[in-house]
VMD Tcl script that builds the backbone (N, CA, C; Angstrom):
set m [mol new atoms 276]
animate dup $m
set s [atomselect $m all]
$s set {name element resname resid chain x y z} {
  {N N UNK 1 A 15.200 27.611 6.035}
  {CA C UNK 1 A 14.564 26.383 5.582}
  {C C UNK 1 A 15.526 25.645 4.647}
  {N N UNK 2 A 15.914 24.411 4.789}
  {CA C UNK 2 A 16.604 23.843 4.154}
  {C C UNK 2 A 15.629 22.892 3.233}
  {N N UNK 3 A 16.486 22.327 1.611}
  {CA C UNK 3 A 16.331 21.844 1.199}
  {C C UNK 3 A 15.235 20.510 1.133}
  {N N UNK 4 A 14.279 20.424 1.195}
  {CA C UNK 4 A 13.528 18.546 1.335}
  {C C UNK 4 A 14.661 17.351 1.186}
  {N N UNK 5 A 15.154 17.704 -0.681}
  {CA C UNK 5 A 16.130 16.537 -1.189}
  {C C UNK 5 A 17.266 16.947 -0.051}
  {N N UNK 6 A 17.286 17.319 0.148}
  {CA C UNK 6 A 19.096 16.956 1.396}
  {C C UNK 6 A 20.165 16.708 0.254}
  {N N UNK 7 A 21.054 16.185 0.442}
  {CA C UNK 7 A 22.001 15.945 -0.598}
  {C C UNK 7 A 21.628 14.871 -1.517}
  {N N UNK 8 A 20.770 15.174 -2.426}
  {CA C UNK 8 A 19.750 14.661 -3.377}
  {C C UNK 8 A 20.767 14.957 -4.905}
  {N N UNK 9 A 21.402 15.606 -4.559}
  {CA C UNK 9 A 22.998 15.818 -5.968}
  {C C UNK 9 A 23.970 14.767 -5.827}
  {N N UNK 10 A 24.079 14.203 -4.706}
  {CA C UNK 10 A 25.647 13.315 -4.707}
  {C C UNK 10 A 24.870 12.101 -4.861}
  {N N UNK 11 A 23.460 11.582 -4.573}
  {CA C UNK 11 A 22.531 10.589 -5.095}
  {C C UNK 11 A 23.090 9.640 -5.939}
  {N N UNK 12 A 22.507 8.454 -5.700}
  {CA C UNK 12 A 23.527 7.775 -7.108}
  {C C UNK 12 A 22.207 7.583 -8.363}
  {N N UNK 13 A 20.904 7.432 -7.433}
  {CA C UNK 13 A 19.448 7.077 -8.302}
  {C C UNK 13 A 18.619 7.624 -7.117}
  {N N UNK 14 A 17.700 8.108 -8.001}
  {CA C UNK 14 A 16.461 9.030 -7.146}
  {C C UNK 14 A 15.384 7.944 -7.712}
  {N N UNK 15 A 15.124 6.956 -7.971}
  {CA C UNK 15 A 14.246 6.079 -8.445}
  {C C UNK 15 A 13.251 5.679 -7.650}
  {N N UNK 16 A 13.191 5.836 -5.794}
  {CA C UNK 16 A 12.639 5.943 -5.114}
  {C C UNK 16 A 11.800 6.591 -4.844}
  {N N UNK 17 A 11.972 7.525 -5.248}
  {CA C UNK 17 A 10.749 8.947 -5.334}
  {C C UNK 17 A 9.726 8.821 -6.031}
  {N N UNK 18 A 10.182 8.399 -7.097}
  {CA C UNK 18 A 9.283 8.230 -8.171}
  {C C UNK 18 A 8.489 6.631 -8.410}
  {N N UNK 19 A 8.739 6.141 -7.680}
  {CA C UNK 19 A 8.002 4.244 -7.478}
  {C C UNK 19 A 6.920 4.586 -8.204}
  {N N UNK 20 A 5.957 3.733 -8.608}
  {CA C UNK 20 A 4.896 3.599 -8.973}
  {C C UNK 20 A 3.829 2.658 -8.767}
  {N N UNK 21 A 3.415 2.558 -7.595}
  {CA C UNK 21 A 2.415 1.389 -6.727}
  {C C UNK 21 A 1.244 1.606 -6.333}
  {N N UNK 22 A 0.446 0.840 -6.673}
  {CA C UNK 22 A -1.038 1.183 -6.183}
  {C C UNK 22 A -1.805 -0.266 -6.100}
  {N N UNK 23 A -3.082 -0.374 -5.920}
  {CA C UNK 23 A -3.833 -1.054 -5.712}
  {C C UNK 23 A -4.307 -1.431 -7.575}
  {N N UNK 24 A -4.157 -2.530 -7.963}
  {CA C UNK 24 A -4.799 -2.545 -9.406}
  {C C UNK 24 A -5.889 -3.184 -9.436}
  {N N UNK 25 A -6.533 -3.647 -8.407}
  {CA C UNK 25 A -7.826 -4.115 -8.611}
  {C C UNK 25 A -8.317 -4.574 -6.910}
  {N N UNK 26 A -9.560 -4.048 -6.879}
  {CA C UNK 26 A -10.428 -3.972 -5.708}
  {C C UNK 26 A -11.797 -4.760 -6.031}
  {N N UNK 27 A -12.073 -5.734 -5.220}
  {CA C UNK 27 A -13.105 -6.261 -5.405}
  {C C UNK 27 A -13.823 -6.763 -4.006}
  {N N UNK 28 A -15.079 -6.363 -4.404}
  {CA C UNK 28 A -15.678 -7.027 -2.583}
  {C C UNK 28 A -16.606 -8.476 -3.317}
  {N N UNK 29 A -16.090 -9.274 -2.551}
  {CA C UNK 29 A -16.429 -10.425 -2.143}
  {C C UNK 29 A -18.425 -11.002 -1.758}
  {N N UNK 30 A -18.293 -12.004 -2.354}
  {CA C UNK 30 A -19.848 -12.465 -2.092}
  {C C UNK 30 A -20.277 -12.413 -0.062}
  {N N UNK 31 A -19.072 -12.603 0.572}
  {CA C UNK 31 A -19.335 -12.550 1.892}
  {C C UNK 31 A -18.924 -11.546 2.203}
  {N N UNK 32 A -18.709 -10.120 1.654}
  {CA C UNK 32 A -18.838 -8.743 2.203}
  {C C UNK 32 A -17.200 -8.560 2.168}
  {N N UNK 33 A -16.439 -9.355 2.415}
  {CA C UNK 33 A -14.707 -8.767 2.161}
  {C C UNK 33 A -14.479 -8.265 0.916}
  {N N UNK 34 A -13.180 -7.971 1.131}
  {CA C UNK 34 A -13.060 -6.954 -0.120}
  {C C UNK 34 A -11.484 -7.900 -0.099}
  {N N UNK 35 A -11.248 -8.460 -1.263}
  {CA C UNK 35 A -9.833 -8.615 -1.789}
  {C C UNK 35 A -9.243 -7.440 -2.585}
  {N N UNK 36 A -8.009 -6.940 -2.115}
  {CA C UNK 36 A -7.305 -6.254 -2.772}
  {C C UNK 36 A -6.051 -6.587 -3.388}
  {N N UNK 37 A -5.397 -6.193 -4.550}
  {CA C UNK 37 A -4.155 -6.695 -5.401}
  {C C UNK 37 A -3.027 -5.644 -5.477}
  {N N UNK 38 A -2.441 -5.407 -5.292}
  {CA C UNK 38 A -1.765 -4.165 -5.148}
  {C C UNK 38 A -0.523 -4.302 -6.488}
  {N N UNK 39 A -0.054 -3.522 -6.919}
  {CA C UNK 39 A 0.747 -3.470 -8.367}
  {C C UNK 39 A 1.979 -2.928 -8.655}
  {N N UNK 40 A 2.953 -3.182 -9.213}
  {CA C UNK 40 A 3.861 -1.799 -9.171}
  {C C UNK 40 A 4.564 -1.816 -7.537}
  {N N UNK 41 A 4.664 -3.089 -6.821}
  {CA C UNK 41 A 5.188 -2.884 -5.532}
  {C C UNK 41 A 7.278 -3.657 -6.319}
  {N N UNK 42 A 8.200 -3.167 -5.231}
  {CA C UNK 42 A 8.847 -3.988 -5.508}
  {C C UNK 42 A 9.449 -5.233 -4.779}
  {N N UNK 43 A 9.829 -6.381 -5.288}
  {CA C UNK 43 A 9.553 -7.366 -5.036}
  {C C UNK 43 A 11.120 -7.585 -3.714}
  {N N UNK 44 A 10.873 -7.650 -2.689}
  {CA C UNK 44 A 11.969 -8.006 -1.771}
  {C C UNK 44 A 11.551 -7.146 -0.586}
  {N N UNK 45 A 10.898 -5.732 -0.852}
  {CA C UNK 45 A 10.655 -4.543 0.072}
  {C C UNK 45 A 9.097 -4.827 0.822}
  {N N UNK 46 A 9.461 -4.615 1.472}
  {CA C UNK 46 A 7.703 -4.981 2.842}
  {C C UNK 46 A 6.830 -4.083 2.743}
  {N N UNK 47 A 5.899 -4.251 2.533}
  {CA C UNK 47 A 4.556 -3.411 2.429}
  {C C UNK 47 A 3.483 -3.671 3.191}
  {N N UNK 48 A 3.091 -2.150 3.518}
  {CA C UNK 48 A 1.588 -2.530 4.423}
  {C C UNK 48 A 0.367 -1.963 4.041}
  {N N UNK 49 A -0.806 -3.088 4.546}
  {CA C UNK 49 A -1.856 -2.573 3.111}
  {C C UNK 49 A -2.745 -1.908 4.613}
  {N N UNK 50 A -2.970 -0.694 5.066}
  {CA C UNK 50 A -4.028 -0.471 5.629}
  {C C UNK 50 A -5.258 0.019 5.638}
  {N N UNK 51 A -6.018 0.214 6.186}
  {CA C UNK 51 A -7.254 0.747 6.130}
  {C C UNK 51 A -7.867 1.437 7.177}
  {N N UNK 52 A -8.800 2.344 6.510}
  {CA C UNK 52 A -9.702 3.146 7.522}
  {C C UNK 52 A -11.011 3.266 7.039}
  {N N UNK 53 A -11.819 3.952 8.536}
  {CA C UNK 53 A -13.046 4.172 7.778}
  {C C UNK 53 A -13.481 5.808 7.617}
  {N N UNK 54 A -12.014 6.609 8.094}
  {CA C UNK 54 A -12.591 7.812 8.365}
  {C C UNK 54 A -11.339 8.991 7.751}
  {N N UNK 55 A -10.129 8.208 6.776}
  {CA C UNK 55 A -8.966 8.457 6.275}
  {C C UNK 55 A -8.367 9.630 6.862}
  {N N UNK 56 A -8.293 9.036 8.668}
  {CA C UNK 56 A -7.798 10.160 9.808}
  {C C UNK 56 A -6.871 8.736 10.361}
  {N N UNK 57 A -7.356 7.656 10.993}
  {CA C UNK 57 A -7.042 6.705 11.466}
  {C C UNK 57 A -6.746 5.850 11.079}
  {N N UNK 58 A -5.750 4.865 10.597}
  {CA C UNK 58 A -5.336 3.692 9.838}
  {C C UNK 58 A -4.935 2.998 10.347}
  {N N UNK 59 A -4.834 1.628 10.256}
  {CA C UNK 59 A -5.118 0.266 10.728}
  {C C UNK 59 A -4.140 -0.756 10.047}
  {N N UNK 60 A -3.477 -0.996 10.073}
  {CA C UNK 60 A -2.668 -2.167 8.971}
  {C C UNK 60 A -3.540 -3.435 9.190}
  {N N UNK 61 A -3.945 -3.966 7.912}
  {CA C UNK 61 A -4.879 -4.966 8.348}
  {C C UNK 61 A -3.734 -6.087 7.418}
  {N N UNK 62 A -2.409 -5.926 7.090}
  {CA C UNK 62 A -2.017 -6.776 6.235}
  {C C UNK 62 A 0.097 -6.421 6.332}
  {N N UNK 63 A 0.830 -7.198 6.282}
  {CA C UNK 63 A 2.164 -7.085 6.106}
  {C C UNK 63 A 2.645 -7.620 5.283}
  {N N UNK 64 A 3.470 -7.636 4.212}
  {CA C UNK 64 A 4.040 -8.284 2.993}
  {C C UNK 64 A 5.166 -7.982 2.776}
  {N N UNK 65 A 5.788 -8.933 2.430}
  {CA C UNK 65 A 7.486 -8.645 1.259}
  {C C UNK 65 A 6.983 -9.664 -0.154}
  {N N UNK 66 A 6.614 -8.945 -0.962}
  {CA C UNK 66 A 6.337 -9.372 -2.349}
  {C C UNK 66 A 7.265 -10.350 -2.891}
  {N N UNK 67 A 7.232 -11.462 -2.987}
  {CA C UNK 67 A 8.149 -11.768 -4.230}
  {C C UNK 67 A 7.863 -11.320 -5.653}
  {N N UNK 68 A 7.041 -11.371 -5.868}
  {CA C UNK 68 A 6.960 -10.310 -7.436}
  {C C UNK 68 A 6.362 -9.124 -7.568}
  {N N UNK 69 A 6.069 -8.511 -8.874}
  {CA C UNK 69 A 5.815 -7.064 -8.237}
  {C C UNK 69 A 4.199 -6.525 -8.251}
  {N N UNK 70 A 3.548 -7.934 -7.582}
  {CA C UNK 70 A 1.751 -8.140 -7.229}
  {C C UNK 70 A 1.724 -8.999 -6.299}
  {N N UNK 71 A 0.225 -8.951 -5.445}
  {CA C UNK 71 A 0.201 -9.300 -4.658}
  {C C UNK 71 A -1.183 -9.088 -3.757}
  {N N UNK 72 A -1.939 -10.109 -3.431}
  {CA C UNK 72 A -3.105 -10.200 -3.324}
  {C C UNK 72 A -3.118 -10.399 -1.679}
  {N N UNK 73 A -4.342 -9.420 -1.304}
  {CA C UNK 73 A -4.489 -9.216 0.336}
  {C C UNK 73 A -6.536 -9.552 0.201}
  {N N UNK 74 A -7.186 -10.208 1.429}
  {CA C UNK 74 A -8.368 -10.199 1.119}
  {C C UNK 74 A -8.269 -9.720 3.227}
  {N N UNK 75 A -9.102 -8.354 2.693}
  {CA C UNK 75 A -9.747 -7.502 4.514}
  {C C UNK 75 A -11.136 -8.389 4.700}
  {N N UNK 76 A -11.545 -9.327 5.324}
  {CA C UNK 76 A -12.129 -10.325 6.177}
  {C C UNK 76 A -12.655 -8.912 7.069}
  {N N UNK 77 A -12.441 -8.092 7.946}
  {CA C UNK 77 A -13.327 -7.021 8.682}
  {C C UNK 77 A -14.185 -6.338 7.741}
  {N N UNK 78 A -13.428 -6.164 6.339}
  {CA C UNK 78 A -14.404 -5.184 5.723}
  {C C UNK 78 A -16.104 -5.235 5.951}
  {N N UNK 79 A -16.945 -6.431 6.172}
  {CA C UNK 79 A -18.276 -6.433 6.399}
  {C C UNK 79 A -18.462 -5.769 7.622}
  {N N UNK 80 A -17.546 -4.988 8.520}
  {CA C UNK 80 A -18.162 -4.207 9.700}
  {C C UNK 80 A -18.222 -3.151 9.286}
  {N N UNK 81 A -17.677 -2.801 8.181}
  {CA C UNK 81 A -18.101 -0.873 7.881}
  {C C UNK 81 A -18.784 -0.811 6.500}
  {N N UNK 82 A -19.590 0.500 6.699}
  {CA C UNK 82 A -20.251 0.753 5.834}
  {C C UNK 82 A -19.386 1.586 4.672}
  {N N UNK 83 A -18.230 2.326 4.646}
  {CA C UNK 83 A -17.152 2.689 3.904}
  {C C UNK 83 A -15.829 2.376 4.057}
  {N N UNK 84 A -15.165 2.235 3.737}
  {CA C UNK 84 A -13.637 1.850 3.897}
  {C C UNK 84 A -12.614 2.619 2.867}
  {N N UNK 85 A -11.819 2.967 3.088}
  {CA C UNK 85 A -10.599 3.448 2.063}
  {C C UNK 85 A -9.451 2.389 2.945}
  {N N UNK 86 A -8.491 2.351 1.404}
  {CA C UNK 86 A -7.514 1.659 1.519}
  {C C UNK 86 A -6.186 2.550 0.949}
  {N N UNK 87 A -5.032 2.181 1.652}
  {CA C UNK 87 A -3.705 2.820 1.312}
  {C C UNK 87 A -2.846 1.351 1.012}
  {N N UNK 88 A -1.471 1.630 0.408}
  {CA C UNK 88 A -0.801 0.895 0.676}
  {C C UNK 88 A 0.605 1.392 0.604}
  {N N UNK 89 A 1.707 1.464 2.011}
  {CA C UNK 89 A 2.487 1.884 2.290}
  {C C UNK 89 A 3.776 0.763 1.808}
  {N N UNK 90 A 5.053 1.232 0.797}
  {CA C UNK 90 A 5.917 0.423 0.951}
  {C C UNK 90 A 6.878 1.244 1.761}
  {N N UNK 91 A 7.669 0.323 2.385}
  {CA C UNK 91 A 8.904 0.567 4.022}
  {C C UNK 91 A 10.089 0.619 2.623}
  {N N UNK 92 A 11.524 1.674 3.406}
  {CA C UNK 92 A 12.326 1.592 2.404}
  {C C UNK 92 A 13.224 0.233 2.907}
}
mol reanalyze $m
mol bondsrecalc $m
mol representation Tube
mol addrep $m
């Protein structure tokens, strides 16, 4: 079994690993959507905000390259499910 980090020593910054991004505020909407804000993304790198209703199957309901490091998505399907979870994936 080899290593995870791979040559994680000759590295110049491991700063990637450690990102810090999430969703900072979730709110559902008077017409059943849910706007989400996501936080802590960085600003140039593409992100995808998806969703499920069964956190087996995920859905990208959204694509972004931030210019700053927030950024507001509103899920318009959310009124078809009765639960939803949300992720949000940044691409390197």
């Amino acid at each position: 079994m080899t290593p995870l980090l791979g040559d994680a020593a000759n590295a110049i910054n491991l700063s990637d690993l450690f990102s810090r991004f999430e969703f900072g505020k979730i709110v559902k909407l008077s017409d059943g959507s849910v706007e989400l804000t996501a936080a802590g993304v960085v600003p140039g790198r593409t992100n995808l905000v998806q969703a499920s209703s069964d956190l087996t199957n995920w859905t990208s309901i959204s694509t972004n390259v931030a210019l700053t490091h927030t950024f507001t998505v509103t899920d318009q399907t959310a009124t078809n499910f009765n639960a939803r979870c949300y992720r949000l994936v940044q691409l390197p």
